[in-house]
Structures are given as structure tokens and as C-alpha cells.
C-alpha positions as CSV (number, residue, x, y, z in Angstrom):
1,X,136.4,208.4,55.8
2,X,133.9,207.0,58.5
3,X,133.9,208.4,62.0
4,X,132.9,206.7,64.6
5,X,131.6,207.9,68.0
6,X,132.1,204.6,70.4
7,X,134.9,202.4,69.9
8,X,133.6,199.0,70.5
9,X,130.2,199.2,70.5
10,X,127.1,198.2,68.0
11,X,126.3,200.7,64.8
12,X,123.0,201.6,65.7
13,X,122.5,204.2,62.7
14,X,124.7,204.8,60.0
15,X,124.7,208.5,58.6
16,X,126.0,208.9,54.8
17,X,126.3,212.6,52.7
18,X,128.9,213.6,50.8
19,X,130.2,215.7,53.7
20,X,128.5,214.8,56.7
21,X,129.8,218.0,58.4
22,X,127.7,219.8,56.6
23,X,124.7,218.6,58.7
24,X,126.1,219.9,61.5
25,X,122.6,220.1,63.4
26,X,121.8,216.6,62.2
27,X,124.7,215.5,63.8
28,X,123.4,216.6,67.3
29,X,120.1,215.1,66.9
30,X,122.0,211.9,66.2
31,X,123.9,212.1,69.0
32,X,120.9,212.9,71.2
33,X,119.3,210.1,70.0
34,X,121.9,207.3,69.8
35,X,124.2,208.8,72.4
36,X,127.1,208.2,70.5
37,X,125.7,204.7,68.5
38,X,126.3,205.8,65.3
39,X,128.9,206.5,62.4
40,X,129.0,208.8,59.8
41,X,130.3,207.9,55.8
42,X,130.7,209.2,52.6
43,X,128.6,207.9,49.7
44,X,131.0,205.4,48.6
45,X,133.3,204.4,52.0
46,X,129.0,204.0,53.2
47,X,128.1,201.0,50.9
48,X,130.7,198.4,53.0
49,X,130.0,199.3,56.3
50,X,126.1,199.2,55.2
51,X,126.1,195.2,54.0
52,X,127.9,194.3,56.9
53,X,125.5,195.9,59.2
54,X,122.7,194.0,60.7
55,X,119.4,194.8,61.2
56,X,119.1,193.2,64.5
57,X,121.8,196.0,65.7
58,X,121.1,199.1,62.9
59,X,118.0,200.6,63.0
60,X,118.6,203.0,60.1
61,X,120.2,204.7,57.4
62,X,120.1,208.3,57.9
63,X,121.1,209.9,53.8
64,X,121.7,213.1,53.2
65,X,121.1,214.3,50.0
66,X,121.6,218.3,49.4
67,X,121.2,220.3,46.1
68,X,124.9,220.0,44.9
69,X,124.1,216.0,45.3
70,X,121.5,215.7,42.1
71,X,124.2,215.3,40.1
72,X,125.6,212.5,41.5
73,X,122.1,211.2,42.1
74,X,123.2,207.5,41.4
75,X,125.6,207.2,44.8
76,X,122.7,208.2,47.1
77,X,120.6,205.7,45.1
78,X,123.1,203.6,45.6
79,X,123.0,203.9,49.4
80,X,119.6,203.9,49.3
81,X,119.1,199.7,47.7
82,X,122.1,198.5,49.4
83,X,120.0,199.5,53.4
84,X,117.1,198.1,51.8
85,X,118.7,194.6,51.1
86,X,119.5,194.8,54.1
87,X,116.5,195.2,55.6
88,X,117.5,198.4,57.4
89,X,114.8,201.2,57.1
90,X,116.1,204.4,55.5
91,X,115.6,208.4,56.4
92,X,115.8,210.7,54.4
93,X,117.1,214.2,55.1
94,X,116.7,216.6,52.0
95,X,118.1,220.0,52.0
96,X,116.4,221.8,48.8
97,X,116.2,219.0,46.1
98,X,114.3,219.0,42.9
99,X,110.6,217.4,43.3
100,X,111.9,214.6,40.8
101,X,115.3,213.9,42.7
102,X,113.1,213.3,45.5
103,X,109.9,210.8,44.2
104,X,113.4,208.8,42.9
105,X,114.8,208.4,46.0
106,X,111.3,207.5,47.5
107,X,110.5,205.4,44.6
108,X,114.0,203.2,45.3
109,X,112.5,202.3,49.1
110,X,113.6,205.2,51.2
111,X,110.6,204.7,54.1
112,X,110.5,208.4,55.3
113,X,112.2,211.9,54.7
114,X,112.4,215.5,56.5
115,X,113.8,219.0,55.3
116,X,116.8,220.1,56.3
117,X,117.0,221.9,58.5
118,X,115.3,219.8,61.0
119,X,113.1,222.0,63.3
120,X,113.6,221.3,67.0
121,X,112.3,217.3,68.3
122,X,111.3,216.4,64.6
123,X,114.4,213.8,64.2
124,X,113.0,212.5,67.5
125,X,109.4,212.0,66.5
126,X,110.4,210.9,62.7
127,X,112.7,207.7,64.6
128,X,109.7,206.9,66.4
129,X,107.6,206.8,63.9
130,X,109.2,204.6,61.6
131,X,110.0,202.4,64.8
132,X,106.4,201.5,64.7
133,X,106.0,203.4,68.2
134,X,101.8,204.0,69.1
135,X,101.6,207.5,70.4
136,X,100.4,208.4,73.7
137,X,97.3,209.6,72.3
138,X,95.9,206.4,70.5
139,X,97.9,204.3,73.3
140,X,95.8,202.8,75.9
141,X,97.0,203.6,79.6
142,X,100.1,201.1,80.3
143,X,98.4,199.8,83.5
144,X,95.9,197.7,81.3
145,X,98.8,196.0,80.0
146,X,99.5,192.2,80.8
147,X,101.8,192.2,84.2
148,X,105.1,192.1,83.8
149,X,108.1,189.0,83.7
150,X,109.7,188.2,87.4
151,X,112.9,186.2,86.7
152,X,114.8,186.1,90.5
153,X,118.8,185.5,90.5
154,X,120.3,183.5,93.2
155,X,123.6,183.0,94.0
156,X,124.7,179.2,95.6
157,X,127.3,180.6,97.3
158,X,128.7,183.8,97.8
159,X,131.0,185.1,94.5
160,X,129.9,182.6,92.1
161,X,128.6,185.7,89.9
162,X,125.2,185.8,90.6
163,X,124.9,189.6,90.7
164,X,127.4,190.1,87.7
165,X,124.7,187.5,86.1
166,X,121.8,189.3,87.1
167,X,123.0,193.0,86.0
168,X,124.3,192.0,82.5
169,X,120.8,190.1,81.9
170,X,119.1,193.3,82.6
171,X,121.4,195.3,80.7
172,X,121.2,193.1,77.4
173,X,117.4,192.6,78.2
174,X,117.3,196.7,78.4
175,X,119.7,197.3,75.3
176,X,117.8,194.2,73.3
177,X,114.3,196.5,73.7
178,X,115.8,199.9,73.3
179,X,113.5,200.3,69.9
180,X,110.1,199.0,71.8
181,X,108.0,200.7,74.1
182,X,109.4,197.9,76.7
183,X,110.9,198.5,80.3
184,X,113.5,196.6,82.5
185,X,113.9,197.1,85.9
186,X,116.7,195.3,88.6
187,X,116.0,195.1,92.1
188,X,118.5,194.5,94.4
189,X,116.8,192.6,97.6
190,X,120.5,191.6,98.8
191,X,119.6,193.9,101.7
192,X,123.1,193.5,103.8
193,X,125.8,193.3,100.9
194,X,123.7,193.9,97.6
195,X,126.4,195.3,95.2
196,X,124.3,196.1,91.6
197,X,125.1,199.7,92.5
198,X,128.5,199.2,92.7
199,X,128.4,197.4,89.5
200,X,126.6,200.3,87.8
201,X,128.3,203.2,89.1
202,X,125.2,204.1,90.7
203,X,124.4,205.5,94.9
204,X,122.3,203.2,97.6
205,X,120.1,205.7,97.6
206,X,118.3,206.2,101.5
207,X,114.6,206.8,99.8
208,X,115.1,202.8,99.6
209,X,115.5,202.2,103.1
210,X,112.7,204.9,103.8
211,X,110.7,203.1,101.1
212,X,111.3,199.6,103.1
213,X,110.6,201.5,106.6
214,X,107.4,202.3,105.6
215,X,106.4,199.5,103.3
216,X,101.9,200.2,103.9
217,X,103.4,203.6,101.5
218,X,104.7,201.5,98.7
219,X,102.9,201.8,95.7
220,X,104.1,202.4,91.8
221,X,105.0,206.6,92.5
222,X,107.3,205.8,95.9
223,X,108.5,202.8,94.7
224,X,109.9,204.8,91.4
225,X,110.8,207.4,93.4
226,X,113.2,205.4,95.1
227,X,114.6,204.1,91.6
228,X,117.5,205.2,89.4
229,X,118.0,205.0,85.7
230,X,121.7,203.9,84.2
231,X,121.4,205.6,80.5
232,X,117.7,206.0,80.7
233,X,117.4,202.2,79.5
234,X,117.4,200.9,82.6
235,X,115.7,201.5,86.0
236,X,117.4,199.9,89.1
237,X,116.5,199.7,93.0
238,X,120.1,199.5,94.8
239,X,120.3,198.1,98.2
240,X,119.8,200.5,101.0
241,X,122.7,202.7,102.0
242,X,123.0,200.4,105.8
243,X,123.3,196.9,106.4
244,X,119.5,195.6,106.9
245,X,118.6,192.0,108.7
246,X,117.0,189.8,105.8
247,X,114.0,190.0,108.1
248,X,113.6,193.8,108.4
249,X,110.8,192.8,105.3
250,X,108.2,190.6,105.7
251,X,107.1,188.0,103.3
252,X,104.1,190.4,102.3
253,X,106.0,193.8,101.9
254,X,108.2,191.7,99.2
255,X,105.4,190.6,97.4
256,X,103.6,193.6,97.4
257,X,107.3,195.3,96.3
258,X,107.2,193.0,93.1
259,X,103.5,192.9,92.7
260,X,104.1,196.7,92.3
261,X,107.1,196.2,89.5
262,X,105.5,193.6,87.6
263,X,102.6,196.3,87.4
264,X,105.7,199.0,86.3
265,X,107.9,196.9,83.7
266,X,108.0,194.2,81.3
267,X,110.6,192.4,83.2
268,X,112.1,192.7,86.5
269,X,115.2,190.9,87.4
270,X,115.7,190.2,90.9
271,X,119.2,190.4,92.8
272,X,118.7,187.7,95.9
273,X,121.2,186.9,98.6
274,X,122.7,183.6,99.0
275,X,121.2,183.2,102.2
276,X,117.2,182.1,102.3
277,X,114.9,184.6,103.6
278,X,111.2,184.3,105.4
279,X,110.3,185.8,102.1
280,X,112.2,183.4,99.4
281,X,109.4,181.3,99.1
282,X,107.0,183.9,97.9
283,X,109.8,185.4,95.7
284,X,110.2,181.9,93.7
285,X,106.5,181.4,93.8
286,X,105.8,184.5,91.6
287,X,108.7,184.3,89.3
288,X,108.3,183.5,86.3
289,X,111.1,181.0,85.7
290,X,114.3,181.3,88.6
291,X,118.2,181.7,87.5
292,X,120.1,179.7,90.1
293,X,123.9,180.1,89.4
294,X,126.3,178.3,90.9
295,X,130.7,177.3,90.1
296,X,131.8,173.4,89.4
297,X,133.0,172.7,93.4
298,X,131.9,170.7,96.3
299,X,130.9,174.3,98.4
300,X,128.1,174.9,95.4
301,X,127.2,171.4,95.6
302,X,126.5,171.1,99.1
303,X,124.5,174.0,99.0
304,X,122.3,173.0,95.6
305,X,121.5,169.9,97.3
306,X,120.4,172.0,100.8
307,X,118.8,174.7,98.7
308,X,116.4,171.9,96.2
309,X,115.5,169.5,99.7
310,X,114.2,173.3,101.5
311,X,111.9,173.6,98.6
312,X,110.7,170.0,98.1
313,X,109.5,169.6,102.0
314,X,107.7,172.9,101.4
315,X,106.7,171.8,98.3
316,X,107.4,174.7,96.4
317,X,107.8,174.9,92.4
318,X,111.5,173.7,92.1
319,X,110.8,172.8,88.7
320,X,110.8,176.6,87.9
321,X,114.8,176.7,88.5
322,X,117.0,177.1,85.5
323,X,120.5,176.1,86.7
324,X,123.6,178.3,85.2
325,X,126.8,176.9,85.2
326,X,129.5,179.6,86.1
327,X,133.0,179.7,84.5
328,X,131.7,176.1,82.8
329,X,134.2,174.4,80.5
330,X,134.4,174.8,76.9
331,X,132.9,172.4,74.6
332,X,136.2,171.0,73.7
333,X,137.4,171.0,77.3
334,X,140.5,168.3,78.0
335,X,141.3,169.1,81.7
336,X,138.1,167.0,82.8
337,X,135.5,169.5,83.9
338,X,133.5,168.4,82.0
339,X,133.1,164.8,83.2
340,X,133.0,166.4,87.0
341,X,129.9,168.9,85.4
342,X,127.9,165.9,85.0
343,X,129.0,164.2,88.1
344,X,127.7,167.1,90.4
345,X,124.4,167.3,88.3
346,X,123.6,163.5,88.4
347,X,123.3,163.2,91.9
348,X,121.3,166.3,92.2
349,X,119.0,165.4,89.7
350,X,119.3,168.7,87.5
351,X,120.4,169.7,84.3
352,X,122.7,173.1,83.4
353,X,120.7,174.5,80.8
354,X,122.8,177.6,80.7
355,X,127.1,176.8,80.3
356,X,128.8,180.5,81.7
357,X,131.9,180.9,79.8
358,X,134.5,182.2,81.9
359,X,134.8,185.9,80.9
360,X,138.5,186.5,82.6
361,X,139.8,189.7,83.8
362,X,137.2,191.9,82.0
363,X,134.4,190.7,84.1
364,X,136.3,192.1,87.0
365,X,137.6,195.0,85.5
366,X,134.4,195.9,84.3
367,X,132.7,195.9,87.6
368,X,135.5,198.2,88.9
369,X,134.4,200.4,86.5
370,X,131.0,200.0,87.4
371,X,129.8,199.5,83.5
372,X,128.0,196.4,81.9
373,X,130.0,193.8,80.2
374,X,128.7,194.9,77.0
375,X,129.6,198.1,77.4
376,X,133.5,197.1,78.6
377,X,134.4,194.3,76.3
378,X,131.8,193.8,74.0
379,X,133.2,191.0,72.5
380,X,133.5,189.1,75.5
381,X,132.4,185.4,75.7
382,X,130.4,185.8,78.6
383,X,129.2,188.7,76.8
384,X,128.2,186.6,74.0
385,X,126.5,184.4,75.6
386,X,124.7,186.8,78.3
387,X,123.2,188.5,75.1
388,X,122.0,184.9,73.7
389,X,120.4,184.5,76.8
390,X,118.4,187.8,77.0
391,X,116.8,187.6,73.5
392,X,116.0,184.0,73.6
393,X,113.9,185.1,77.1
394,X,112.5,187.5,75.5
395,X,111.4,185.8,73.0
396,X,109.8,182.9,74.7
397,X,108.0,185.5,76.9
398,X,106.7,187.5,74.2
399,X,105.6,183.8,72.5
400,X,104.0,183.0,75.7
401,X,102.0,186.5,76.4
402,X,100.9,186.0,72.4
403,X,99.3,182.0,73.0
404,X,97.6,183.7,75.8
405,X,95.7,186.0,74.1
């Protein structure tokens, strides 16, 4: 009978034995490891949760094999083939088997194994491992690394979901890397009503606005310093505790601020206030590509068309904007939004490239409770499509970073 740790939630490893409780210690390593991503099976209840795992979502197998288990040596086999057809790497932990027991569980495709008991750290290290990981010995120092991905979020108008955009991009971004060496980081440059805190049960800490005070300090230790993590994954800058004029920074104190976390992290999503800012230009010119997200009414409209004629008489890269389309019909829509969708875009000249479903009362609730999407109604259609959106960016960037080379 499986047990599962989070309702709700992807499998990321799947532990079988023929009692799991008696790896009791394994248990806590999994737990430390997966904080709660995991289930544990029998031999046989193992083999139907295993095919209908995926290997985009679990990482591995985790068989237990102990001396009573040799002879019933064909259900860990068993377990064994049906990970590997599923392309799912597989660990084993041993606890006193016959040298022949184990070359045939090696032999079927099982990609590692430890003794049971596991010393102290050694689950830890073996996970990393078979992830691929380069240790920080043969690792060259991450500051020779590539810089990092800017992708700003701006809201057209206040509440059409820009910031619940921008924190469930970089938690899907975050969650989507967990297994790479990779790091995410929000900032929050709303700097009067920024609200990703709020969203992430997190404090506006005041080593921000002493951070922004003295911007000639800022470099990668104060700047991380004044950062927080939300379940180690992700590292987020809130906005500062007060109320700040969108002046207090100067154009060059935000681009030094982001030169500094594209140095810091793969990608960096940027919270940015409705309002424009002496230092929105310099924001947009270093982004990478630029999430403007906006509702289907005549406010959003109005302020598109202001916000695209600011950057075209400062000719400034408007062809870097991706338009998303919040709470955007479905595709079999009959109440007519969709004919007014491409009403508003023809006249503006743009094109949605990203339809928002509307996510209902969870989006809401789950910003009350100040947890990601994913994490509150996993299978949410804005949650869907939030976590189609993060790996497809990733992917393109990674593409990218490769052709460059």
C-alpha cells in the first residue's frame, strides 16, 4: 500500500522494498532530499505507479533489496526493468545481499547502489552523482559562466496579474531546474506596492531599502544579503518594507542592480510597476525578451497603445515584448471574446503569443496563502499553462547559449 507524503504534488522519487519501514533511516534521507516529493511501495503495488511515472517529473527509483528479499529476487528485478523503460534511473540500496543477488540486479540496468545503512550525507552525494552534477572541485568558478537571462514583467494596468505572472514563472522556472546546477532569482522593483512577498509568504526585508540607500555598495555579497530563499529553490528580492518614489533609484543603480544578478543566476525575473520609471528604458534594453501582460478591456488598451508609442519615439527595442493575454478565452469560446481579442490586437499592431487561462478562485486563494500556484492547485489551468511556458523558455535559452558557443 503506497504512501504518499504531499497530496497533490509531482512523484519526484518512488521508494519500493518489501516493507519500506524497515529503512527507516532511508526514509529520512528521502525526506531531506525531496522534502516530502516522494512515495513509498511494495514490490508489486510499485510496478503501476512506476509506468505511469514520467521521467520529466521522477528522477529515480530508490529499491530496497535486504537479505530475506533473495528469494523473491524476481519482484525487485521486476522493479528494476519496468524504471528502466521508463527511462527513470534506479538506486540501489542493499542491506547484506549475496555478491550474485547483486551483479543481477546491476546486470538488469540498476545505474548505482549503496549499503544499507547509509552513512551520514552519502544518499545526498549518490543523487548528485547520478544527476550528472560536476563537483566543486573539477567545476570552474561560476563567475566565468555565460551571464545570466533578464525576462522583466510588466503589468498594463494595475491587477491584470502581472505579479501573480511573474512569481509562478519563477517558481515553475525554479521547480523545472531543481535537478541542474541552475539558479532563479525574482526581483521585485515595484518599489511603492511590490507584493511578491506577499505572494510568497515571505518579509520586505529593510537590508533592501539599506541596499537601495546605498546603491555605490551593491555588489553580488550585499545584494544576496538582502535576498531570501522560498524552499531553497528560489531566491527573491521583496520590495522594501516603506513606500519608495520610483525615482529614489537612478537609471544606473538599476542597471548595475541587474548587471549584478545576471552575474548571480541563470535567470532573473523582474517584478515592474505599471507606472514607467526614469529607469524602464534601461530595464527593457537589457532584457532578454519582455512579458507584457495585460486583460481584454478598453483600460489595457489605452494603455498598450501609450506604453508601445513611449518606446517607438525613443526608439527603444519594442520588438522584444511578448504580449500575454490574461483570463483569455478558451479556444472554443462562444460568448465573443474571442473576435474582441483580435479587435484590440489589430489596431495595436501586436500579436498574444501567450493565451492566460483564467485560473478562478485558486489563483486568489493561493496568494492568500502566499504559496505558488503549483503548489496550491497543481492541476490548475493557469498552472498548466504557466509550467508550458517556463520549460519552453528554458529551452530556447539554453538553445540559444548552445549556437553561441
Amino acid at each position: 500500500m503506497a504512501w504518499l507524503k504531499r497530496d497533490g504534488a509531482a512523484i519526484e522519487a518512488i521508494a519500493v522494498a518489501a516493507q519500506i519501514e524497515d529503512f527507516d533511516l532511508l526514509t529520512e534521507d528521502l525526506e531531506a532530499e525531496y522534502e516530502g516529493a516522494w512515495a513509498g511501495f511494495g514490490f508489486d503495488s510499485s510496478l503501476d505507479a512506476i509506468r505511469k511515472a514520467s521521467p520529466d517529473e521522477t528522477e529515480v527509483v530508490v529499491v530496497c533489496v535486504s537479505r530475506e528479499d533473495e528469494d523473491i529476487l524476481d519482484q525487485p528485478i521486476s522493479v528494476v526493468k519496468a524504471a528502466k523503460e521508463q527511462g527513470i534511473k534506479v538506486l540501489l540500496i542493499v542491506d547484506e545481499i549475496s555478491p550474485k543477488s547483486m551483479h543481477t540486479l546491476m546486470r538488469e540496468g540498476a545505474d548505482d547502489f549503496t549499503p544499507y545503512p547509509l552513512p551520514e550525507g552519502v544518499f545526498g552525494d549518490t543523487m548528485r552523482e547520478l544527476r550528472g552534477k560536476v563537483s566543486n572541485d573539477t567545476a570552474g568558478p561560476r563567475d566565468k559562466r555565460a551571464p545570466g537571462v533578464l525576462l522583466p514583467v510588466y503589468s498594463v494596468g494595475g491587477g491584470v496579474g502581472g505579479t501573480t505572472f511573474a512569481v509562478n514563472l519563477a517558481w515553475e522556472m525554479a521547480v523545472h531546474l531543481r535537478k541542474t546546477e541552475k539558479k532563479v532569482a525574482i526581483i521585485d522593483l515595484n518599489l511603492q506596492y511590490g507584493s511578491v512577498a506577499s505572494y510568497l509568504d515571505l518579509a520586505r526585508r529593510d537590508a533592501v531599502f539599506e541596499l537601495y540607500s546605498n546603491p555605490a555598495s551593491l555588489e553580488k555579497e550585499s545584494m544576496m544579503q538582502a535576498m531570501q530563499h522560498y524552499k531553497k529553490r528560489l531566491s527573491v528580492m521583496s520590495a522594501p518594507p516603506d513606500a519608495l518614489p520610483l525615482d529614489f533609484l537612478a537609471a544606473e543603480d538599476v542597471e548595475k542592480l541587474l548587471v549584478t544578478a545576471k552575474e548571480a543566476f541563470d535567470f532573473t525575473i523582474v517584478d515592474l510597476p505599471p507606472q514607467l520609471a526614469n529607469w524602464s528604458s534601461n530595464v527593457l534594453t537589457m532584457a532578454e525578451t519582455y512579458f507584457a501582460v495585460l486583460e481584454l478591456d478598453m483600460r489595457c488598451a489605452d494603455n498598450m497603445l501609450r506604453f508601445l508609442r513611449a518606446l517607438k519615439s525613443e526608439d527603444l527595442p519594442f520588438e522584444k515584448l511578448q504580449y500575454a493575454l490574461n483570463r483569455a478565452p478558451a479556444f472554443g469560446d462562444l460568448s465573443g471574446k474571442r473576435a474582441r481579442m483580435e479587435r484590440m490586437a489589430e489596431p495595436l499592431g501586436i500579436d498574444f503569443s501567450m493565451l492566460l487561462p483564467d485560473g478562478g478562485k485558486a489563483v486568489g486563494g493561493a496568494g492568500d496563502h502566499g504559496i505558488p500556484l503549483a503548489e496550491a492547485a497543481a492541476n490548475n489551468a493557469l498552472r498548466k499553462e504557466m509550467k508550458k511556458i517556463a520549460g519552453s523558455l528554458i529551452k530556447i535559452m539554453e538553445t540559444q547559449a548552445t549556437a553561441t558557443l
